[in-house]
VMD Tcl script that draws the C-alpha trace (Angstrom):
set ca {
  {3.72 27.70 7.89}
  {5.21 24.86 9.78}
  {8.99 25.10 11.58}
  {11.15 23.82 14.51}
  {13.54 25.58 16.53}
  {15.67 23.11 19.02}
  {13.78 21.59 21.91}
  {15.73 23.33 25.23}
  {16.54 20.94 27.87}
  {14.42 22.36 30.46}
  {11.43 24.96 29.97}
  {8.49 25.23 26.46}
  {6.77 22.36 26.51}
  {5.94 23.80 23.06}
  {7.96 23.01 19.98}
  {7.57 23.74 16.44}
  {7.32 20.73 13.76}
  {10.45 20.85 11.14}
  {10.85 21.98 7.62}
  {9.29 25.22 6.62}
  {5.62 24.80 4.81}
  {3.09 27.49 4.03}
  {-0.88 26.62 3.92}
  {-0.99 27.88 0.21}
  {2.26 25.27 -0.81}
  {0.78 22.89 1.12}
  {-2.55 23.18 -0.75}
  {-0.32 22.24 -3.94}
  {0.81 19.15 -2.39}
  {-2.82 17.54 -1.53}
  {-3.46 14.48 -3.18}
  {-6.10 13.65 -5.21}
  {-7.46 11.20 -3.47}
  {-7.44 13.11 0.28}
  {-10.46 13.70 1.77}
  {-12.58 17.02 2.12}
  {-11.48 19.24 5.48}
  {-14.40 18.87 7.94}
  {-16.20 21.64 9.18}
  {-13.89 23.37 11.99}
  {-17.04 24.73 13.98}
  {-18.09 21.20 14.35}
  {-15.87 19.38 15.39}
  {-16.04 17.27 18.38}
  {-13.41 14.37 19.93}
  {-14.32 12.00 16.52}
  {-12.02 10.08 14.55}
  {-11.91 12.52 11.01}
  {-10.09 11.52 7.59}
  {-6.66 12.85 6.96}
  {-4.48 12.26 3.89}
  {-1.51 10.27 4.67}
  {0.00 7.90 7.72}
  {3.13 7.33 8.70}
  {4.64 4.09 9.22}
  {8.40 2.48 10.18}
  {9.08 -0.73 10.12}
  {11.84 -3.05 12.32}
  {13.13 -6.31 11.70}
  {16.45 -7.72 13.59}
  {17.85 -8.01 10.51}
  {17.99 -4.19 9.46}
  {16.53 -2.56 12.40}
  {14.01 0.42 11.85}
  {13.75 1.23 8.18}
  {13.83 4.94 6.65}
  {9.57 4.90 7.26}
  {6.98 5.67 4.69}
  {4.15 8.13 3.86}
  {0.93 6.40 2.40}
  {-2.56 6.99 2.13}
  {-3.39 3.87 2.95}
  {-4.91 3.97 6.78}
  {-5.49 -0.20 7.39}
  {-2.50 -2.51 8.63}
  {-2.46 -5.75 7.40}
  {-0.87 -8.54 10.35}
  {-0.46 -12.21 10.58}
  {-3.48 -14.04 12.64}
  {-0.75 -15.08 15.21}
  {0.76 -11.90 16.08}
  {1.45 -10.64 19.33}
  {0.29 -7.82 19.72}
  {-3.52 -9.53 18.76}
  {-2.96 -12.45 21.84}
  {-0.40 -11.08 23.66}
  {-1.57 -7.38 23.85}
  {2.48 -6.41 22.73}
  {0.85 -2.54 21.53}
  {1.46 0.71 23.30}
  {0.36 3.98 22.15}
  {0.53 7.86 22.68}
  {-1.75 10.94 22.27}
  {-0.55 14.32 21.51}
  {-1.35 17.63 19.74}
  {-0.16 19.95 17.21}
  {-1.86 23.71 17.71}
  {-1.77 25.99 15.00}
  {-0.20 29.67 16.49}
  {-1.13 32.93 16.25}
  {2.12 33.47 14.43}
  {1.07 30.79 12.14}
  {3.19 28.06 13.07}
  {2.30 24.44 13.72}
  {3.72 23.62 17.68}
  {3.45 20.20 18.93}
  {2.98 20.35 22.85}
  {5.08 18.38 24.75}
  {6.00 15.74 22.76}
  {9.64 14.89 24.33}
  {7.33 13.57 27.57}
  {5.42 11.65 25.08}
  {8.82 10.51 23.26}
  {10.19 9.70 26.79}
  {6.98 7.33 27.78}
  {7.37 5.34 24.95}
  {10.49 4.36 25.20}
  {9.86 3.25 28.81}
  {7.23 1.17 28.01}
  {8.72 -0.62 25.01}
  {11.71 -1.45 27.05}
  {8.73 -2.86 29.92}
  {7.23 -4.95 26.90}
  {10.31 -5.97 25.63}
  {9.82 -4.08 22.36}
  {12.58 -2.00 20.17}
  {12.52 1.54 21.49}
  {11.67 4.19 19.27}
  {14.67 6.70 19.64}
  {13.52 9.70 20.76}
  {14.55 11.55 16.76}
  {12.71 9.04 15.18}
  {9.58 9.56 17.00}
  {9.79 13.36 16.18}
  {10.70 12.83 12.70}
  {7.44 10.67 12.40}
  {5.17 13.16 14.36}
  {6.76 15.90 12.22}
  {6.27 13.81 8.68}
  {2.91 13.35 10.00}
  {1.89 17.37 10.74}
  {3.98 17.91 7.45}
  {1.60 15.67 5.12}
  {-1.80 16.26 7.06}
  {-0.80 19.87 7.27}
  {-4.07 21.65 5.89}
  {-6.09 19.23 8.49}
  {-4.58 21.43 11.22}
  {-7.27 22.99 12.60}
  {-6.84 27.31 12.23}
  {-5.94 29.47 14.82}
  {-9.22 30.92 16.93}
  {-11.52 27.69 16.14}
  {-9.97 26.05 19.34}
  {-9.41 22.94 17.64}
  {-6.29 21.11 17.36}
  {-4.56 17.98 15.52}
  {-4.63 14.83 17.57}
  {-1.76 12.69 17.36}
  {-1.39 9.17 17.78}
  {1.35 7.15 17.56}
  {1.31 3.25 17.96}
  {4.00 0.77 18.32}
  {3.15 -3.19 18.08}
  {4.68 -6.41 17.30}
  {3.30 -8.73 14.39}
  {4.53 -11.60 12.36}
  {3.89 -15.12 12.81}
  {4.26 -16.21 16.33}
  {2.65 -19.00 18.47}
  {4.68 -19.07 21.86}
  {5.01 -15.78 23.99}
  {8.63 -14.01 22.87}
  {9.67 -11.33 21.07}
  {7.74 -10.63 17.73}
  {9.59 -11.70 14.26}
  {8.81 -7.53 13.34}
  {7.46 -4.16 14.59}
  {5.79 -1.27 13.89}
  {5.89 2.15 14.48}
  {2.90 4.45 12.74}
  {1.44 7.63 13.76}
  {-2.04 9.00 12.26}
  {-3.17 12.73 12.60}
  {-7.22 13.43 13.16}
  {-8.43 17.32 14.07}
  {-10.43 17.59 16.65}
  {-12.37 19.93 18.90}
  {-13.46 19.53 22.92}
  {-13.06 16.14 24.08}
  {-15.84 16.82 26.43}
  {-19.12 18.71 24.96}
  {-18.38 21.38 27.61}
  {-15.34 21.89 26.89}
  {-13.15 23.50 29.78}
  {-16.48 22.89 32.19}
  {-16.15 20.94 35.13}
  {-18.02 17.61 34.84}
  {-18.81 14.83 37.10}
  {-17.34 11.66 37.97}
  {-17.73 8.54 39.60}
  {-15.43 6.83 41.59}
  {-15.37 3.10 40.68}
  {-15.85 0.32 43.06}
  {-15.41 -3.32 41.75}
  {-12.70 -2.44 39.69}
  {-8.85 -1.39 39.66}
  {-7.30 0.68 37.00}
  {-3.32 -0.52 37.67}
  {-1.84 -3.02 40.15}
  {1.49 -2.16 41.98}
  {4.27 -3.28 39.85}
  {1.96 -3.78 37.11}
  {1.47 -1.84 33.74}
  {-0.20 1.34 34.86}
  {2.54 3.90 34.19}
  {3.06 2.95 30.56}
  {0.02 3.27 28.00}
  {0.24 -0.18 27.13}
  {-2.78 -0.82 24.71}
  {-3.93 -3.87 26.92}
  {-4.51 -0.89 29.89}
  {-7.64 0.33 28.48}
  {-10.02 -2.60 27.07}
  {-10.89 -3.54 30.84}
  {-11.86 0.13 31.52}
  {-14.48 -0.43 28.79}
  {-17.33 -1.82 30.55}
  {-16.46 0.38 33.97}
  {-17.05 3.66 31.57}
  {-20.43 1.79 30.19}
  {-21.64 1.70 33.67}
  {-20.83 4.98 34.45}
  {-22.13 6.63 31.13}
  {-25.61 4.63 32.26}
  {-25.28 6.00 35.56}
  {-24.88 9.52 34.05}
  {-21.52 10.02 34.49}
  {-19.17 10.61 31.38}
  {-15.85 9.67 33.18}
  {-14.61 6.89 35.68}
  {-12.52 7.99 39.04}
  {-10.30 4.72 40.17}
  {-8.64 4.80 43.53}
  {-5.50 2.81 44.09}
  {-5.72 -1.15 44.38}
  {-3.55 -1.51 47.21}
  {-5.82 0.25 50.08}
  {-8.97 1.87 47.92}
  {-7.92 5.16 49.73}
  {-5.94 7.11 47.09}
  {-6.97 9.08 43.93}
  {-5.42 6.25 41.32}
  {-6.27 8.07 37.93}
  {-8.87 9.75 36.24}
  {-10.30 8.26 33.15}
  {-10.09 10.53 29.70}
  {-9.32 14.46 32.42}
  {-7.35 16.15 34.18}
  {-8.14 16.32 37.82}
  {-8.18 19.37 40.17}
  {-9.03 18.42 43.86}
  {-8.83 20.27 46.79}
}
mol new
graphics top color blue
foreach p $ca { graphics top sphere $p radius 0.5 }
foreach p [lrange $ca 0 end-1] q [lrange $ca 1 end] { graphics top cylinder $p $q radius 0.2 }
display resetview
């Protein structure tokens, strides 16, 4: 089953998804049309079908509508929108565990709350409130509940919620509307390794972030330059880039796609 108890202020970076929901109801509620559950033992860092995404939208007029559940996974956009010339798209990444108890527990998804709203105010965007972006993570979990990986497989359910501006719009400004969706994939190891250390290679040529830039928000434009960097590494035989800081080249900037652990 799926719950929520209140997010403290300070401590758990583990919370529970709202509204009550066993596996066997929520076998009832599939839709006809959702697609099979993927092999659990198999599963790698892949984008897999779900049923349903979860979409708000905002106008000035009314502000951020009640939201929607559909099964319908492609967004249709003006040609002129911002966020396709203007890069005006930021995203998250989170995960939703199923327990030993047998609760669904999102991990730490105030942080990821908290980020977007930074960087929407940085991109002059409307900020997601910080309910609203549970509510959609939780509608999400709630609807793509049996895609939830089970409890010993070591999977989880990736989360990703985008925000973007679309609409007509030739000159750079604010957007005539926004969106705000979130779409739910299982997955396994990111790495083939898993929790094995892997190698990296620190990038020269290149910088990830420039001070008083864009680095500490995960604004969508961020990530297409580190594109052909990770190509060159992957051909290299590296799976991951390592950039050091713009300013002086001496400082560990950011690890692509890990965590790091120096000494």
């Amino acid at each position: 089953g799926v719950g929520r108890s209140p997010l403290p202020d300070h401590g758990s970076m583990l919370r529970r998804a709202s509204r009550p929901l066993s596996r066997a109801a929520s076998r009832r509620r599939l839709y006809a049309t959702a697609p099979p559950l993927p092999e659990w033992e198999t599963l790698g860092f892949n984008a897999t079908p779900t049923a349903r995404m979860i979409r708000y939208n905002w106008s000035a007029e009314r502000g951020w509508d009640a939201g929607e559940s559909s099964p319908e996974f492609t967004v249709t956009i003006h040609g002129l929108s911002n966020v396709l010339h203007y890069g005006q798209g930021l995203f998250e990444g989170l995960k939703a565990f199923h327990c030993k108890d047998g609760l669904v527990r999102v991990f730490n998804s105030h942080a990821n709350a908290a980020r977007l709203q930074s960087g929407a105010e940085r991109l002059a965007m409307p900020v997601v409130p910080p309910e609203l972006f549970d509510e959609a993570v939780d509608r999400c979990i709630r609807d793509n509940v049996e895609y939830v990986p089970p409890y010993g497989y070591g999977g989880a359910m990736y989360l990703r919620p985008f925000l973007f501006g679309h609409g007509e719009k030739l000159g750079l400004g604010a957007a005539p509307h926004y969106s705000f969706c979130v779409i739910a994939s299982p997955v396994g190891a990111y790495y083939k390794g898993g929790l094995e250390p892997i190698d990296a290679l620190v990038v020269e040529g290149f910088d990830r972030a420039a001070p008083r830039g864009v680095g500490n928000i995960k604004a969508a434009g961020n990530y297409a330059p580190d594109v052909l960097p990770s190509i060159l590494a992957k051909e290299k035989g590296y799976p991951v880039c390592l950039y050091l800081d713009a300013a002086t080249q001496t400082y560990v900037e950011e690890p692509r796609r890990l965590q790091l652990h120096h000494c």
